[in-house]
C-alpha positions as CSV (number, residue, x, y, z in Angstrom):
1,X,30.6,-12.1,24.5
2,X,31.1,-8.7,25.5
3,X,31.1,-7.3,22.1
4,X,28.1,-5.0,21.0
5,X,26.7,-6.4,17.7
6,X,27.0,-4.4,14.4
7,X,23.5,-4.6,12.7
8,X,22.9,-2.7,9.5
9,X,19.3,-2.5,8.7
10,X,16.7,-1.7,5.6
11,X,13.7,-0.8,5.6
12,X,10.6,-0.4,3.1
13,X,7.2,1.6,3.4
14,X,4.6,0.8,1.0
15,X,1.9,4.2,0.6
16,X,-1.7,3.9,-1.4
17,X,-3.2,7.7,-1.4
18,X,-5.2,9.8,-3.5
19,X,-3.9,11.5,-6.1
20,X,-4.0,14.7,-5.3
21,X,-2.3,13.7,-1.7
22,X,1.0,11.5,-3.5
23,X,3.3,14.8,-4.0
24,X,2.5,16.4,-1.1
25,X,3.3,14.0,1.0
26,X,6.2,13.0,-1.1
27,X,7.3,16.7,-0.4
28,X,6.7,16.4,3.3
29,X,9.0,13.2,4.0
30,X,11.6,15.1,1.9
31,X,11.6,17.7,4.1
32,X,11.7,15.8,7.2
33,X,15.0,14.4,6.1
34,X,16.5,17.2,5.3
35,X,15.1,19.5,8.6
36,X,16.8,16.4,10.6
37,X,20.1,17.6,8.8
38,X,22.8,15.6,6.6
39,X,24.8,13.9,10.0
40,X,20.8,12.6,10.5
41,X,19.4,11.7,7.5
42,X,20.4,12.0,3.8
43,X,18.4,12.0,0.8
44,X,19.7,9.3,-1.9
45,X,17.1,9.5,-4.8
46,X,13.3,10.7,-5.3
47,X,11.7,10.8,-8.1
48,X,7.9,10.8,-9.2
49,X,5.7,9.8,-12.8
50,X,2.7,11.0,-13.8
51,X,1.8,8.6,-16.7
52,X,-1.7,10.3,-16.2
53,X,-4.2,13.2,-14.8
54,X,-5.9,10.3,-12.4
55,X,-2.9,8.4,-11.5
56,X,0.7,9.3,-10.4
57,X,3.2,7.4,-8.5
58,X,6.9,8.3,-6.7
59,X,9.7,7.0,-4.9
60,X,11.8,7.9,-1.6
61,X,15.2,6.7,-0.7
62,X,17.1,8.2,2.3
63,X,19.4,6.7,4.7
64,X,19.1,7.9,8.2
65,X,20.0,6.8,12.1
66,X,17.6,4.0,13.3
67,X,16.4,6.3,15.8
68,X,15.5,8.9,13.5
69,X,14.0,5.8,11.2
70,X,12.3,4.3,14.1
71,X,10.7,7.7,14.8
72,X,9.8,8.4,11.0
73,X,8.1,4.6,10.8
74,X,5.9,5.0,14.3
75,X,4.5,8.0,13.2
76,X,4.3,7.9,10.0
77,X,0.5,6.3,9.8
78,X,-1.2,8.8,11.8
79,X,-0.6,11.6,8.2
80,X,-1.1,8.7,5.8
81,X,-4.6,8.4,7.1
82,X,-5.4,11.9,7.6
83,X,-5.2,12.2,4.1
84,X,-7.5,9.5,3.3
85,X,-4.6,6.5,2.3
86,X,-3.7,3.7,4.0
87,X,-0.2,2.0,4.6
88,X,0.5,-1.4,2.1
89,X,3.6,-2.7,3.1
90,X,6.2,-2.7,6.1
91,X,9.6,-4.5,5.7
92,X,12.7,-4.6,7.9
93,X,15.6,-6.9,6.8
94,X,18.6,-6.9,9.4
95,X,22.4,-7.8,8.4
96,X,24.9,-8.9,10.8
97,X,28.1,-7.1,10.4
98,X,29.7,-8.0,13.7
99,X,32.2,-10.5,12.8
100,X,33.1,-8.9,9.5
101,X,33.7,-5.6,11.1
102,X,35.7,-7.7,13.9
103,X,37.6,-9.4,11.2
104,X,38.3,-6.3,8.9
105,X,39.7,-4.2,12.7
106,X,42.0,-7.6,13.0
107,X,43.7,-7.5,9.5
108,X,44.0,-3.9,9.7
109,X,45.8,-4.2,13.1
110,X,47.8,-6.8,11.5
111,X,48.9,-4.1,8.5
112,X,49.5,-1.4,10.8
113,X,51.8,-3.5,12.9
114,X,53.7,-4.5,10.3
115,X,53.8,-1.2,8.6
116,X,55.9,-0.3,12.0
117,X,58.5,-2.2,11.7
118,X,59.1,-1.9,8.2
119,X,59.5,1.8,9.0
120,X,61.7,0.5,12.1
121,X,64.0,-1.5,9.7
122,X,64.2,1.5,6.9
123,X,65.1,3.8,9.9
124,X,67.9,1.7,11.2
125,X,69.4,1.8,7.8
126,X,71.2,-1.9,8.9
127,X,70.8,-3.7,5.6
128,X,72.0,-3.8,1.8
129,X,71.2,-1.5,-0.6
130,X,69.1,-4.2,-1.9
131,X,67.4,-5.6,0.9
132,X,66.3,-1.8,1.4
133,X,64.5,-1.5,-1.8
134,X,62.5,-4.8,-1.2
135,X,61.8,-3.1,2.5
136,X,60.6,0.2,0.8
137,X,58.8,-1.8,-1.9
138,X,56.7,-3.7,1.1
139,X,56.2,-0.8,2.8
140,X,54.3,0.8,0.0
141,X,52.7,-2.3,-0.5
142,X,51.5,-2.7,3.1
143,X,50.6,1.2,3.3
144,X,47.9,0.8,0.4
145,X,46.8,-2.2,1.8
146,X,46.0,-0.4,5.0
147,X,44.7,2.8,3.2
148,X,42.0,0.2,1.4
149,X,40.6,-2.0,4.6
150,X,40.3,1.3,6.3
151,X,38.0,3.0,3.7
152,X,36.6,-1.1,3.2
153,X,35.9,-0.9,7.4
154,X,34.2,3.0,7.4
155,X,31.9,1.7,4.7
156,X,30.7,-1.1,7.1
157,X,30.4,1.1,10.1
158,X,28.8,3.7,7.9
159,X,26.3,0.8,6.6
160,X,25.9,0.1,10.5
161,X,25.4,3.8,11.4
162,X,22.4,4.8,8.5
163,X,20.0,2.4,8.0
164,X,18.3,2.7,4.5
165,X,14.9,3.3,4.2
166,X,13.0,3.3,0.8
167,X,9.0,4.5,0.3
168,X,7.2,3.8,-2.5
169,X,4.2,5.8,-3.2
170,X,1.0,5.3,-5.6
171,X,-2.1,6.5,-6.4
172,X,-5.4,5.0,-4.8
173,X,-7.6,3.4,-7.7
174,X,-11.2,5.2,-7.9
175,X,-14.1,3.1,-9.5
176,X,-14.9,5.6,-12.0
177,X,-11.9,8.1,-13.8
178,X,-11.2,9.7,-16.8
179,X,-8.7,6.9,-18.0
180,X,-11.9,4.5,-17.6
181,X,-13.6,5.8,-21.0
182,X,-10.0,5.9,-22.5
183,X,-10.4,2.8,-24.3
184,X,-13.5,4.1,-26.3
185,X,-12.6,7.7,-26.8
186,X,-9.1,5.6,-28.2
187,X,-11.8,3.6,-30.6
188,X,-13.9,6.3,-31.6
189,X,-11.1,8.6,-32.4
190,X,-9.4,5.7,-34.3
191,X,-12.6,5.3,-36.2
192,X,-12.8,8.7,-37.3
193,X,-9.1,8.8,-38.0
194,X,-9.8,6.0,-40.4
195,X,-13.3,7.1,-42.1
196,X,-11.8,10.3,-43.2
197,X,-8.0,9.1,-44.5
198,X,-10.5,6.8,-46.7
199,X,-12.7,9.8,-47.9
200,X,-9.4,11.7,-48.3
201,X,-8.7,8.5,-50.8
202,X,-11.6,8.3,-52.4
203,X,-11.5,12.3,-52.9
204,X,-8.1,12.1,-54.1
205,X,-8.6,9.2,-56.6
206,X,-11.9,11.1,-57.7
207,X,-9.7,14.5,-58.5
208,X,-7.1,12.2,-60.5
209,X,-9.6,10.2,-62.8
210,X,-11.8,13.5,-63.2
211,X,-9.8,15.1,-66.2
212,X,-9.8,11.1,-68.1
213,X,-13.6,11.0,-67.1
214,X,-13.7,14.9,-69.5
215,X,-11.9,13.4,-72.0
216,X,-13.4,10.0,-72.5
217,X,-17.0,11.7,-72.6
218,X,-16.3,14.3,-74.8
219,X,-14.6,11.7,-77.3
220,X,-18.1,9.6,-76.9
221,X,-19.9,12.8,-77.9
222,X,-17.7,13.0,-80.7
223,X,-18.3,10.0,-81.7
224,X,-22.0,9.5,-81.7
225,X,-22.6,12.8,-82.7
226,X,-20.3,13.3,-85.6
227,X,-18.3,10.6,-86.9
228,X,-20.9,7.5,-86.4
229,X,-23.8,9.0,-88.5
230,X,-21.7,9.4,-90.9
231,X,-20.4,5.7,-91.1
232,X,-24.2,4.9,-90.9
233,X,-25.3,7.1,-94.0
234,X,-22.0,5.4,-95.8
């Protein structure tokens, strides 16, 4: 009680548009983001693939202040359906980060209390030689300690800070497109492909036995016409 709660939340936006409407409104969230400035909204990864002329899809992943998120998601339809799309998918997952960040500011409290009087003993300058080193030693110890809950505990405040939103975009399906007849234009061109690497064959084996074809019918002629009347008038 008494202790505001640390909630780190993501978010996902699901888009269907035309095609022609996916980058520019890709382009126009991007730019949002980075009009609202980097202590706003940060742009993590975006990226878009165009596996064909009728059909392209891309991706959005910022992380931003849930009021500038809250803002982005409330108006976010009113574009979407000016441009003739529609809006698949909401999701909001929330993660409570309250006791762990309470936990983390404990320990951390814990270190740089103890980091205090290890620098109390070393200034005193009471003990052995030895006892010394082992105090220096700790010290050093304690003070990397400290140096890694800190970064550990800005991580969950900066998880707490920028939510993460990620928008996927694709490409609304039309009943009749050019990739529709791709399966046939695929077959025909295949068959085609196919018919003339078999005339090629045929035409090649036809210019290799041509010469033997010459040969064996001028040997026939020699034969019938020369050396079998002869055998017969023998």
């Amino acid at each position: 009680p008494g202790v505001a709660q640390a909630i780190a939340y993501t978010h996902s936006l699901g888009l269907r548009l035309p095609v022609a409407e996916v980058e520019p409104l890709l382009q126009a969230h991007t730019a949002a983001c980075r009009n609202a400035g980097p202590a706003t909204c940060i742009i993590i990864s975006s990226w878009t693939n165009r596996p064909a002329e009728d059909w392209v899809s891309a991706g959005l992943n910022v992380k931003a202040t849930p009021a500038f998120i809250e803002a982005f998601l409330a108006g976010v339809e009113a574009p979407v359906t000016a441009a003739g799309g529609e809006v698949t998918a909401r999701a909001t997952n929330a993660q409570d980060l309250t006791r762990q960040i309470i936990d983390s500011e404990a320990r951390l409290n814990a270190q740089v209390a103890l980091r205090r009087r290890l620098e109390g003993l070393l200034a005193t300058r009471e003990a052995k030689l030895g006892d010394l080193l082992g105090i220096e030693r700790e010290l050093a110890r304690v003070t990397a300690e400290i140096e890694s809950m800190t970064a550990a505990l800005r991580g969950l405040r900066l998880r707490v800070a920028l939510s993460d939103l990620t928008i996927s975009y694709e490409t609304r399906a039309r009943a009749v497109t050019a990739s529709t007849f791709e399966p046939l234009t695929s077959a025909l061109s295949g068959f085609l492909r196919t018919f003339l690497a078999a005339l090629g064959a045929v035409i090649t084996a036809f210019a290799a036995g041509l010469p033997w074809l010459l040969l064996a019918g001028v040997s026939l002629w020699i034969w019938v016409k020369l050396v079998w009347p002869r055998i017969r008038r023998r």
